[in-house]
N, C-alpha and C positions, 0 to 999 in steps of 0.2 A: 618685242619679246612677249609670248605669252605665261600664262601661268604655270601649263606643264613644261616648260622647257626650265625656268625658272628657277623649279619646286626640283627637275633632273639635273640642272646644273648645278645648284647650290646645296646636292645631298647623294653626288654620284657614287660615293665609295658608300654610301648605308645601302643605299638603295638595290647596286650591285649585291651585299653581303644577303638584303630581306631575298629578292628574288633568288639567290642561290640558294638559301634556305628552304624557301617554299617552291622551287621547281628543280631537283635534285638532277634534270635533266641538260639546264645552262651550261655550258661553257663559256671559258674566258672570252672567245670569240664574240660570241653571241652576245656578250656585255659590256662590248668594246665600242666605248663612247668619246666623239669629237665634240667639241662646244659648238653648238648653233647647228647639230645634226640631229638631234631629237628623231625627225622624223624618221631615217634611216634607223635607227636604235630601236624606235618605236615598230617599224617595219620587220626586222630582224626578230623582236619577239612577237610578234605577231605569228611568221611564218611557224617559226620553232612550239608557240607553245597553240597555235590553232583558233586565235581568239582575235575579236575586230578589234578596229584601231580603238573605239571608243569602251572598250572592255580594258584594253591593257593600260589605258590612260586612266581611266580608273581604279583600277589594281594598282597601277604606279601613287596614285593620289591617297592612296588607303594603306598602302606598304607605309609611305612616309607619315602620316598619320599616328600611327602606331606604334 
């Protein structure tokens, strides 16, 4: 298990609430997380919000951060 999966599984309800907040565009859908699927979740905003995989895992890293 790596650290982003980790840092998404052990803070999936904040983490959902930060990115609703800062992309008004989410839906439920699109935030809709299985344990040990990261990279589908991570895939899914990627499509929606137009940014690479190593953009959103860092956004993810910086949401929880904060």
């Amino acid at each position: 298990m790596n650290d982003i999966t980790m840092q998404i599984e052990g803070n999936i309800d904040i983490l959902k609430g930060k990115l609703k907040k800062k992309y008004g565009s989410l839906t439920d859908d699109d935030l809709i997380y299985q344990k040990g699927m990261d990279d589908e979740f991570i895939g899914r905003l990627q499509t929606k919000l137009g940014k690479t995989k190593a953009e959103i895992r860092h956004e993810i890293t910086k949401l929880l951060d904060s």
